[in-house]
N, C-alpha and C positions, 0 to 999 in steps of 0.2 A: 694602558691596558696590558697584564700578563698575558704572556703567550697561551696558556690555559687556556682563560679566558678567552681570549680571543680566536680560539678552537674549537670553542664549545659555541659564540655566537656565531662563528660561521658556515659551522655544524647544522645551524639553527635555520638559517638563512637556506642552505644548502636544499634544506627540508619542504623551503616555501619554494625553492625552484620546480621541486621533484611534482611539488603538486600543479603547479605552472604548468609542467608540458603535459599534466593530463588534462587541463582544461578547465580548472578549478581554484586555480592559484594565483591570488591579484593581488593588489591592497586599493585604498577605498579612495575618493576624492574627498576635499572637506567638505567638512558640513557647516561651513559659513555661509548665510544668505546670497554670497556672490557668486555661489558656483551653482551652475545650473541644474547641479542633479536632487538639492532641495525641493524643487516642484515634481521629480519626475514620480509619476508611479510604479510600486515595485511590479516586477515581472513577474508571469504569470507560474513560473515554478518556483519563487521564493515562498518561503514559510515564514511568516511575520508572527513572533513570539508573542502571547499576551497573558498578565497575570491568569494564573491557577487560583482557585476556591480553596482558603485555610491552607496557602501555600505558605512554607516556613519562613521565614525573613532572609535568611542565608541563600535558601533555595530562588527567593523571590531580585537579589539581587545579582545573583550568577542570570539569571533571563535577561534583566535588563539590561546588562553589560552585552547579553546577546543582541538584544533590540535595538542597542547606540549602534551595531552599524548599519541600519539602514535609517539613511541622512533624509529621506524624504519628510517633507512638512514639515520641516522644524523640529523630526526626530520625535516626530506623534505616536512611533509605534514604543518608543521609551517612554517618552511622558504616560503613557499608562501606567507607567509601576511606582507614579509621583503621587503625592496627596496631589488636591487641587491647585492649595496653594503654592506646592515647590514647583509644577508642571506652569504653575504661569509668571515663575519667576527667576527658573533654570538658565540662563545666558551657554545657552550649547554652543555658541559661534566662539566664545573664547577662545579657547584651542580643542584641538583632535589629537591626540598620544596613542600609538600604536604600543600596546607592550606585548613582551612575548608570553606568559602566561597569568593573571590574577588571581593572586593567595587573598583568602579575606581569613580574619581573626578576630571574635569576640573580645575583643580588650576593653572595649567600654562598657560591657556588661549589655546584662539582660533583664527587664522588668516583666510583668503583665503586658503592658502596652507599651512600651520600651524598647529598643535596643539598639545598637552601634557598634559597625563594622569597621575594622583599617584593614585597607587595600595597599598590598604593595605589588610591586611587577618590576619587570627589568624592562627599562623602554628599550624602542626599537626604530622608531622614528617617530617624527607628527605630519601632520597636514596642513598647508598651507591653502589660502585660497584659489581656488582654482584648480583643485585639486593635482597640486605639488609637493610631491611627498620630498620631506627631508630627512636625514639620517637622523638618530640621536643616541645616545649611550645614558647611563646614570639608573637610577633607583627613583622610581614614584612612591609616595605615599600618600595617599587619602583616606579621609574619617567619610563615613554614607553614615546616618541615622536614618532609622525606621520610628514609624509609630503605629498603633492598630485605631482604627478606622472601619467603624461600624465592619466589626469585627475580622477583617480582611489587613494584612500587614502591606502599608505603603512606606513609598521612601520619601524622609521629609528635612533632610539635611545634606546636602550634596556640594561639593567644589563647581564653579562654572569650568566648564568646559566638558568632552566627552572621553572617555576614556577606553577602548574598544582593543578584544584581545587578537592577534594576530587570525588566530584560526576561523574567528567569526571575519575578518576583511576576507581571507581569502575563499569565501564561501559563497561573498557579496559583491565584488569589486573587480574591475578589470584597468592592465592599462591600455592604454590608447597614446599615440605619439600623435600631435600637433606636429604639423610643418609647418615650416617658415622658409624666408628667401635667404640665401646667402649675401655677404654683401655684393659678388660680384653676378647677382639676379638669377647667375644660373643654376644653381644647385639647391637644395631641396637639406633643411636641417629640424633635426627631429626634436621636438620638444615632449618627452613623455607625462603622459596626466594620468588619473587614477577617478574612473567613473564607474557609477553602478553596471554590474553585470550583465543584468537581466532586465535593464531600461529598453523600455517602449520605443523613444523617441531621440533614439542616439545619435543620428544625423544632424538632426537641429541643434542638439546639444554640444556636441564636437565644432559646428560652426557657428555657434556662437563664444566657444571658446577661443577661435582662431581669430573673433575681433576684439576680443580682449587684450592680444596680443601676447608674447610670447612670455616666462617667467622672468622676475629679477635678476639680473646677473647676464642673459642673454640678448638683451636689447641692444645693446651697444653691435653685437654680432651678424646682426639678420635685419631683414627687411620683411614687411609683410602688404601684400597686396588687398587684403582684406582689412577694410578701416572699422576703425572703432565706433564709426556712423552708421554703420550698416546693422541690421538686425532682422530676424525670420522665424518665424511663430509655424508650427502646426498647422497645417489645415486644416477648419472647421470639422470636429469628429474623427478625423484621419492622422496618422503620423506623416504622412508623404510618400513611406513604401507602400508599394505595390507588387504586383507580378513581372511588373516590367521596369524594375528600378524604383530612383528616388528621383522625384523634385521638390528640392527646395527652393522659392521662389525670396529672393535678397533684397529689403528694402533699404532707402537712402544710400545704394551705391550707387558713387556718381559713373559716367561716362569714362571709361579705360580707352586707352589706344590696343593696339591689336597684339602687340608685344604685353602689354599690362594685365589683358585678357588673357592670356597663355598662363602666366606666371601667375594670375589670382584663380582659373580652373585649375591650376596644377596644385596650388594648395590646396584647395578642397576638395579636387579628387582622389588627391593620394593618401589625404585625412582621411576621406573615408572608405575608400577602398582597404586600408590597411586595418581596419576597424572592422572588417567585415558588413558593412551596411552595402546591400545589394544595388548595381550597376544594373544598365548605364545613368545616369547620373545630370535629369534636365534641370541646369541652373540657370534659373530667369531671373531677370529683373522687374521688379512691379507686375508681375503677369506676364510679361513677355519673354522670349528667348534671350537669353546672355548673347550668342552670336548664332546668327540665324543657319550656317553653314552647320551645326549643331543643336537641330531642333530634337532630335530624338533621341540626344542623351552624349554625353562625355562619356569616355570608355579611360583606364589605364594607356591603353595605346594613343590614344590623343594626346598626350602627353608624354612620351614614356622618354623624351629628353632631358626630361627633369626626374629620372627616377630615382628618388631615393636611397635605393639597393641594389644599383646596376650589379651587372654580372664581373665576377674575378677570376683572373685565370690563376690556376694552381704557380708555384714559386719554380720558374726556368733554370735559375744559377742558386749559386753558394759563394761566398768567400771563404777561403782558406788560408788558414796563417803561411803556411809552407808553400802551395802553390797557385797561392790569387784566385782569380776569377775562373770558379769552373761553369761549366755546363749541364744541365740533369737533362738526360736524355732517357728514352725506356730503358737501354742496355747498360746503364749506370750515369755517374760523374765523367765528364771530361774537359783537359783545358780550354776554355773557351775560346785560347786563340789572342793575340795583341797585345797591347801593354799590359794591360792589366791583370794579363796571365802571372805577370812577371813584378806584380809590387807583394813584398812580401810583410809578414806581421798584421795582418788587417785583423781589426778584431769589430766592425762592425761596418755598415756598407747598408744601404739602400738605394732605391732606381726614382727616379722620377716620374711622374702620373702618364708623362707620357712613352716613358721608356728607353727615352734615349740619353738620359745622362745617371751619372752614377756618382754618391758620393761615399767616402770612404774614412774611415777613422785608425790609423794603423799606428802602432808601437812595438818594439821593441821586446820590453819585459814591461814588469808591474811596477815597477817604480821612474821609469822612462817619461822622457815628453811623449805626446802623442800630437801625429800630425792629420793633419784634414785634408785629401784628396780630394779632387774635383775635376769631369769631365766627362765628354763623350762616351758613351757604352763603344764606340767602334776607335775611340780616340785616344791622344795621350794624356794618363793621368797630369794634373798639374797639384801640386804642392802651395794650399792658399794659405794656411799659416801652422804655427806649432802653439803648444798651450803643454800647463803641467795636468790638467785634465781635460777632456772635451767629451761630451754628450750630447749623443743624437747619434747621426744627422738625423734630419727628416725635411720632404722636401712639400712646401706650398702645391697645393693643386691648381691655383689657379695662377700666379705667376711664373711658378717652376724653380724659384731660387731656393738655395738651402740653407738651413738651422741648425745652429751648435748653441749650448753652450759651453766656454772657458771659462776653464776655474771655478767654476759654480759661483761665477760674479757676475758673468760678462754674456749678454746675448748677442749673439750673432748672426748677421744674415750676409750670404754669398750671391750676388746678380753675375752669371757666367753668359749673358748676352753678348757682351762688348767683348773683343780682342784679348782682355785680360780683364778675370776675376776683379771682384769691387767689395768689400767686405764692410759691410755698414754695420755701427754698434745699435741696437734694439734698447726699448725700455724694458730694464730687467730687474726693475725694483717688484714689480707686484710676484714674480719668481722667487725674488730675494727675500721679501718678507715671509714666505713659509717656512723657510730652514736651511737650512748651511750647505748641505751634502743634495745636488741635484743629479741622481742617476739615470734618469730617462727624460727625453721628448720628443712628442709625437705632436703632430699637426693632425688634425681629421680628414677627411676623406671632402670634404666639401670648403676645409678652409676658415671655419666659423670657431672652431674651437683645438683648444690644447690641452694634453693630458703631459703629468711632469709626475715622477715620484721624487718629491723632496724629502730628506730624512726616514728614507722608509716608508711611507706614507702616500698615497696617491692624491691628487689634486684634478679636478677638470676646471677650467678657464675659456672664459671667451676673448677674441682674437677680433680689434674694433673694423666693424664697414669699412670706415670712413680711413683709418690709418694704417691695417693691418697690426698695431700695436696688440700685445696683452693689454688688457683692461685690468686697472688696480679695482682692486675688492671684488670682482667676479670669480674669483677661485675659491674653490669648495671641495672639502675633504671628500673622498667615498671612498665604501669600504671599510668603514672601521672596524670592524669584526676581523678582519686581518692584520690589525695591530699595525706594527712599525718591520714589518716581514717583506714588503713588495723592492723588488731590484731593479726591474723593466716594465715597459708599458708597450702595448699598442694597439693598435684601432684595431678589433674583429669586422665592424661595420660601425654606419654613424649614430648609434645609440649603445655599441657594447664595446670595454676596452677587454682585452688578455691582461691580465697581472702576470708577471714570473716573482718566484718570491726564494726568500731564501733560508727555506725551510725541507726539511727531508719527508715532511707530514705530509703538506700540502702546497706542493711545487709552484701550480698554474691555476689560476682564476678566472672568470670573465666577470663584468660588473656591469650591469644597466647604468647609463650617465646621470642617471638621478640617483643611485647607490642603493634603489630597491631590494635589487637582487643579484647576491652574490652568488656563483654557483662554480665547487670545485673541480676542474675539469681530474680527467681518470688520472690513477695513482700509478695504473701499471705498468711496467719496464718505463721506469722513469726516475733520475738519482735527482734530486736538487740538491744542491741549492743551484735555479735556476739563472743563469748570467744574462742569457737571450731572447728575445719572441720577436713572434710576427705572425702574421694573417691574412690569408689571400681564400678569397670565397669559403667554402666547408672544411679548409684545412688550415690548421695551427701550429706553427709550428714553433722548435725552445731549441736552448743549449741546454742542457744539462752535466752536469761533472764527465760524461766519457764523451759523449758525442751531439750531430744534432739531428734532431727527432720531429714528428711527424704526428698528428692525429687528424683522422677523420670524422671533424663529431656528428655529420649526418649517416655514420655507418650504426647498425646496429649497438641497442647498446653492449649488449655481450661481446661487442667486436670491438669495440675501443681500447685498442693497445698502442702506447705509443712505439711507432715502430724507426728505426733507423733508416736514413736514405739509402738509394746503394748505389754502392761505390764511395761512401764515404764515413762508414763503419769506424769508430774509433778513431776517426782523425778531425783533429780540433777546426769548426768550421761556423761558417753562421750565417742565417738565413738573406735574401736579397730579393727580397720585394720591394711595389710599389708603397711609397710614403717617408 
């Protein structure tokens, strides 16, 4: 993809954000028979399109392209703009293609009772079942024939599947994140879906998605306390909400122990609390209470061990090529004191989940080896190996060890438990197979997954239960609207990564983990091409060509400047946070 281009779709992309944070901006789930929002009914402010009287055939297929995105009944409110017989023989489950806007053109001409449209559009992604949205790129084209029908223009030649334009999903559709388990049980990882808006009965729907289990590529990653035996219907006439919460009451789940219990409410309540479907939250079984110490409802707080989005503190230290490890204090920078005041050339560094070890990547110049430091935040760095390139570190949340890779061949993991550092080689073939040149690695926040930029290019990956390996074939591009531009990665939270890119246009990024939605963070006092990132709660922070910078994106938006730390103005430095 030309850089143009790929300015102009992210441009595009940017635009679907803008309407996101006012509240209106989603994309849709599929409308395969599997996903549960085919039965749902639309909500009570939707406006469901339906043919006009001696509506022109042009006019009559810009509605129905309106109509495809509301996926209920099989897409009934489309099928109106079908003759009979194309409406009973339309295969709408095929696929779902998002594009970004549909040109139609008479090229087939026009009769009496005649005519034929070609539809082209620039996709933008599709729908998977389950409503799993995946990126896409390329050109559509499709033929729609009309015919007149007791005197009324229908559509009577169509492709299977549905074809729906950007601005009608984000009119109709929301997303929503599925949780799942980590593999080490305790942590909470987001799987985002795409459901109708304005649905009725979103609770039911959302856990029934969460026994479907989690998408392709992430299974190997997560565990789910919710089985695929389990199932829960509506109450007769009712949704479940009320004035005082939801109950939804779970058939065919068996019998949990009390740890199992924890971890299967923690999935569904933070499914639906993050969803907005109103607390507290009575989860029964067959009629009766899930656990009876919780008869009037699950709250966020009963759970909030497993929070998805625990709290971050703002970024304590910096590394400094010149003078190590400092400290950000209110009244500036200062040395933080100990060894590691004193290792100089570092050009990239992060701390551990828990705070207490630090690892470090320092050289020389640019064409130098570079060596990997390792050790105690209060302790003496130690020197675990040298490489002609190294990337990362980042460190495991739930074991504490740390990742490099060498050479862009070789993965690496550091166990600093025992006496002396232990440097075990990783499988870094499913790394290896995206491309040559790997400038970034990040581990997530819960452990389940890895974001890499190979060749320019961002990758997310699941990281297996069962071995902590990469998983071959669960890595997946996002992002393409940013072309081959991305330098750096790292986790904002466990569903949005930072891009740094290295572009003077458009520096800094975030991306939903499904590559929904990319949105370009602010332009202002900011030089790229971006070398560094990171992210610690509502602040982001980069290298950029003079110094390292800072943004507050929960600050107004008029107020979004990236501004420089102080005390360390114009001196080459770089961020040190957890991960």
């Amino acid at each position: 993809m030309n850089r143009a281009r790929a300015l102009l779709a992210a441009v595009a992309m940017i635009c679907a954000t803008a309407l996101a944070a006012s509240g209106c901006a989603t994309l849709p789930s599929s409308s395969s028979p599997q996903v549960i929002d085919t039965f749902s009914p639309p909500g009570p402010g939707l406006t469901v399109p339906t043919p006009v009287p001696d509506q022109e055939p042009d006019l009559l297929v810009r509605d129905f392209l309106k109509a495809a995105a509301i996926a209920d009944q099989r897409h009934a409110a489309a099928r109106q703009f079908l003759t009979p017989e194309a409406a009973e023989s339309w295969d709408d489950s095929a696929e779902t293609t998002i594009v970004l806007r549909a040109d139609l053109s008479a090229e087939g001409g026009r009769e009496a009772d005649r005519a034929e449209y070609t539809l082209r559009a620039e996709k933008v992604g599709s729908l998977d079942p389950g409503g799993i949205f995946r990126e896409d790129v390329g050109q559509l084209e499709v033929t729609i024939g009309l015919a007149r029908q007791d005197g009324q223009w229908r559509i009577d030649e169509l492709p299977p599947g549905v074809v729906i334009e950007k601005s009608e999903f984000f009119s109709t559709y929301a997303q929503r994140d599925l949780f799942f388990l980590s593999g080490s049980g305790d942590s909470l990882v987001p799987d985002p879906r795409w459901t109708a808006a304005n649905r009725t009965d979103l609770g039911f729907s959302l856990v029934n998605l969460l026994a479907t289990g989690p998408r392709p590529g992430l299974e190997a990653a997560v565990l789910s306390r919710v089985p695929s035996s389990v199932s829960v219907r509506p109450d007769e006439g009712e949704d479940g909400t009320t004035g005082f919460g939801t109950t939804i009451d779970f058939t065919g789940l068996p019998v949990l122990s009390s740890q199992a219990t924890m971890q299967f409410a923690a999935q569904v309540v933070w499914t639906l609390a993050g969803s907005d479907v109103p607390g507290p939250y009575r989860l029964e079984r067959d009629g009766a209470p899930l656990d009876e110490r919780y008869v009037d409802g699950w709250t966020t707080e009963d759970v909030r061990m497993l929070d998805p989005y625990p709290p971050a503190e703002p970024m304590r230290y910096a590394l400094t090529a010149a003078d190590g490890l400092v400290r950000l204090e209110e009244g500036g920078a200062r040395p933080a004191g100990g060894p590691w005041s004193q290792v100089r050339g570092g050009r990239s560094a992060t701390m551990s989940y828990d705070g207490r070890s630090l690892a470090v990547i320092a050289g020389d110049d640019r064409a130098g080896p570079r060596r990997l430091l390792i050790g105690a935040m209060d302790g003496e760095p130690e020197e675990v190996l040298t490489a002609r390139t190294l990337t990362g570190p980042t460190f495991h949340p739930v074991d504490g060890r740390a990742w490099v890779m060498a050479d862009d061949t070789r993965l690496l993991r550091v166990d600093t438990d025992g006496d002396v550092p232990t440097v075990q080689e990783m499988d870094g073939a499913p790394i290896r197979a995206l491309g040559s040149r790997v400038t970034a690695l990040r581990i997530d926040q819960s452990g389940a997954q890895l974001a890499v930029v190979v060749d320019g290019e961002v990758y997310i990956g699941a990281l297996s239960a069962e071995t902590g390996q990469p998983v071959a074939g669960s890595f997946r591009q996002i992002g393409l609207a940013l072309g081959e531009s991305a330098t750096v990665v790292a986790w904002r939270d466990r569903s949005t990564i930072v891009v740094g890119q290295d572009t003077t246009e458009v520096p800094v990024s975030t991306i939903t983990v499904d590559g929904a939605m990319t949105e370009l963070l602010s332009q202002r006092n900011i030089a790229g091409p971006v070398t560094g990132v990171a992210a610690a709660g509502r602040e982001v922070y980069v290298v950029d060509q003079r110094s390292l910078l800072r943004l507050d994106t929960a600050a107004e938006t008029g107020d979004r400047y990236w501004r420089e730390i102080l005390g360390l103005a114009a001196i080459r430095a770089d961020p040190v946070v957890a991960g």
